[in-house]
C-alpha positions in Angstrom: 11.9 -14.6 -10.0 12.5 -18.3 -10.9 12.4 -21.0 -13.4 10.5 -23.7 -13.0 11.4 -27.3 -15.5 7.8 -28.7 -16.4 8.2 -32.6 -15.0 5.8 -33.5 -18.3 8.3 -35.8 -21.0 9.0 -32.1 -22.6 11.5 -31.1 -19.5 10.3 -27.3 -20.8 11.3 -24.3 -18.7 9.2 -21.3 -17.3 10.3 -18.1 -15.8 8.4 -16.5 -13.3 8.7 -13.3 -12.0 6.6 -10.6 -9.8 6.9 -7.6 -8.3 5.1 -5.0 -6.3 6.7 -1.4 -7.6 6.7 1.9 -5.8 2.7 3.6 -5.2 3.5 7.8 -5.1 1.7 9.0 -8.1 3.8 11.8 -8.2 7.1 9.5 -8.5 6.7 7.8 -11.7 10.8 8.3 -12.1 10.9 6.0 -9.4 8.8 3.2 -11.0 10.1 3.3 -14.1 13.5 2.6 -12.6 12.3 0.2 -11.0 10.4 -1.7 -14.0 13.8 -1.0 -15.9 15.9 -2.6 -13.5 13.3 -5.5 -13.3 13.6 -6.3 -16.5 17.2 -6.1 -16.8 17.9 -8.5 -14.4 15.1 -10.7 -15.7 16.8 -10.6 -18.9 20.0 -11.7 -17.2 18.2 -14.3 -15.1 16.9 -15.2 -19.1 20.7 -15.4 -20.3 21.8 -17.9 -17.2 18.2 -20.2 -17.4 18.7 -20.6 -21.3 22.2 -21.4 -20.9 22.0 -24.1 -18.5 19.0 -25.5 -19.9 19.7 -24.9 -23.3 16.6 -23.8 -24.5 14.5 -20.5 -24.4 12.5 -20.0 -21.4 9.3 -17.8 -22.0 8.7 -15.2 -19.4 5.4 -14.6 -17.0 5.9 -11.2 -14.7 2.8 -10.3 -12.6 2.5 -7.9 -10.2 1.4 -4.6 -8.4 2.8 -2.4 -11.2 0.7 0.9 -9.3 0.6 2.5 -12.8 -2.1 2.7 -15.2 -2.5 1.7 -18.7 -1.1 4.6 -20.6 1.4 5.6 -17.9 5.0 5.8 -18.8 6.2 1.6 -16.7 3.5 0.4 -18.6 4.6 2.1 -21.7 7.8 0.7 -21.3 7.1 -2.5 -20.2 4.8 -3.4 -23.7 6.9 -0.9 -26.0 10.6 -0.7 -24.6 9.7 3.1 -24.5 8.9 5.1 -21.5 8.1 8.6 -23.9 4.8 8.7 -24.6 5.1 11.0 -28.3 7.0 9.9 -31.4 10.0 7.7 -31.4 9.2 4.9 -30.4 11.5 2.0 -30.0 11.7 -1.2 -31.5 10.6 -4.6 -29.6 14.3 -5.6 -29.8 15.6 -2.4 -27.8 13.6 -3.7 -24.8 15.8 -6.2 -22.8 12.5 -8.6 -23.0 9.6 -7.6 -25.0 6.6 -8.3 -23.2 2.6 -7.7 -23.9 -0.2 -7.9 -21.3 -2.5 -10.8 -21.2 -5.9 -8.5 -20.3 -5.0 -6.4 -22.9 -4.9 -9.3 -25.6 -7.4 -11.0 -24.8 -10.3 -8.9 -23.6 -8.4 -5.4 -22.9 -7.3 -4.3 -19.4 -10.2 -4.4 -16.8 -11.7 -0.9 -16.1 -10.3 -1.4 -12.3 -8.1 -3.8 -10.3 -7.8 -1.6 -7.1 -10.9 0.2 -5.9 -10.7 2.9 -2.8 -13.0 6.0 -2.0 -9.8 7.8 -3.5 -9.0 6.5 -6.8 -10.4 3.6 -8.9 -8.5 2.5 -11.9 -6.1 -1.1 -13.1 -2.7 -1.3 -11.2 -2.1 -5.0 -11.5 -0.8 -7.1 -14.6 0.1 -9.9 -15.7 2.7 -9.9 -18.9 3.8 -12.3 -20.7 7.0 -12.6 -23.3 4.7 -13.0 -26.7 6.1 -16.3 -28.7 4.9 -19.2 -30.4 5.9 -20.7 -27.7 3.3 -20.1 -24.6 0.0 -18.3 -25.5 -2.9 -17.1 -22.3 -5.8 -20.0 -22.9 -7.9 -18.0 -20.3 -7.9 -15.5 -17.6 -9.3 -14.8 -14.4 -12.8 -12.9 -14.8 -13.1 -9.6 -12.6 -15.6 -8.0 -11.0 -17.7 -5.3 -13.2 -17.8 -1.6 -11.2 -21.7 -2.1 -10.6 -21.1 -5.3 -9.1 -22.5 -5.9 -5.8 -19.0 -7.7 -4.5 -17.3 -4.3 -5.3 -20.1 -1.5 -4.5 -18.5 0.5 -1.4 -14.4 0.6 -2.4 -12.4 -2.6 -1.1 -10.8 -4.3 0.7 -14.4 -5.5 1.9 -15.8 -9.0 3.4 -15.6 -10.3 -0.4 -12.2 -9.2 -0.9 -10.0 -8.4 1.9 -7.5 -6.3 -0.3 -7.6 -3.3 -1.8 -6.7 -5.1 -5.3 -8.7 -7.4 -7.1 -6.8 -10.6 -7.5 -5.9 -11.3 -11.0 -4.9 -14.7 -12.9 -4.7 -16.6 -16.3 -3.6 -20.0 -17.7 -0.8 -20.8 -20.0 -0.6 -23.0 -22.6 2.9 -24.2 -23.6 3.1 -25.2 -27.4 
């Protein structure tokens, strides 16, 4: 993570953050203790930027989150709450509240990793919502017909097995 002081007469302050958390299905525990501890530290790293800067940094976290919408990080990491029934908690019980720029502004893509052995969005890129920075646009992906795509990646067109992901800010 780090924060970055726009040079622009404004002086404004950015956090950035990403992370690449554990890929065994079958250890969600794991991944939500990781997304936990990420945001507790990034909260902390919040506390220290805001208090030598005196302001209010908003946050950006990107990364390989290797769990799908609906799963219990991502539940947390746009709720606070990692149950997926009832009792839900509040925005302020998270340590920072956070909502996913696909999902505002044209839902998550159907796919952000694509092998012979599982198909389906991994990668995010949340942002702290405020009046203060707002997604202008985002990074268009490929559609699952899609010629680049047809086969599984990584492939000559994308030499990962992710599709790369991306959006631009605006500070207001």
């Amino acid at each position: 993570m780090a924060a970055f002081k726009l040079k622009d007469p404004s002086h404004r302050v950015v956090i950035l953050a990403n992370t690449h958390l554990y890929w065994d299905p079958d250890w969600a525990d794991v991944k939500l203790a990781q997304a936990k501890y990420l945001l507790a530290r990034l909260a902390q790293f919040k506390t220290l930027v805001a208090d030598k800067f005196e302001c209010c940094p908003p946050v950006i976290v990107a990364g390989d989150f290797n769990s799908t919408p609906g799963d219990k990080v991502y539940q947390y990491l746009i709720s606070g709450s990692s149950s997926m029934g009832p009792g839900v908690e509040c925005f302020e019980d998270m340590p920072i509240p956070l909502c996913s720029v696909y999902a505002l502004t044209r839902g998550e893509p159907p796919f952000t990793n694509y092998t012979p052995g599982f198909t389906g969005t991994l990668d995010y890129i949340f942002f702290s919502p405020s009046g203060d920075i707002q997604p202008v646009s985002y990074l268009e992906l490929s559609e699952p017909e899609s010629a680049d795509v047809i086969g599984g990646l990584p492939n000559y067109h994308h030499p990962s097995d992710h599709l790369p992901i991306g959006a631009e800010f605006e500070l207001v």
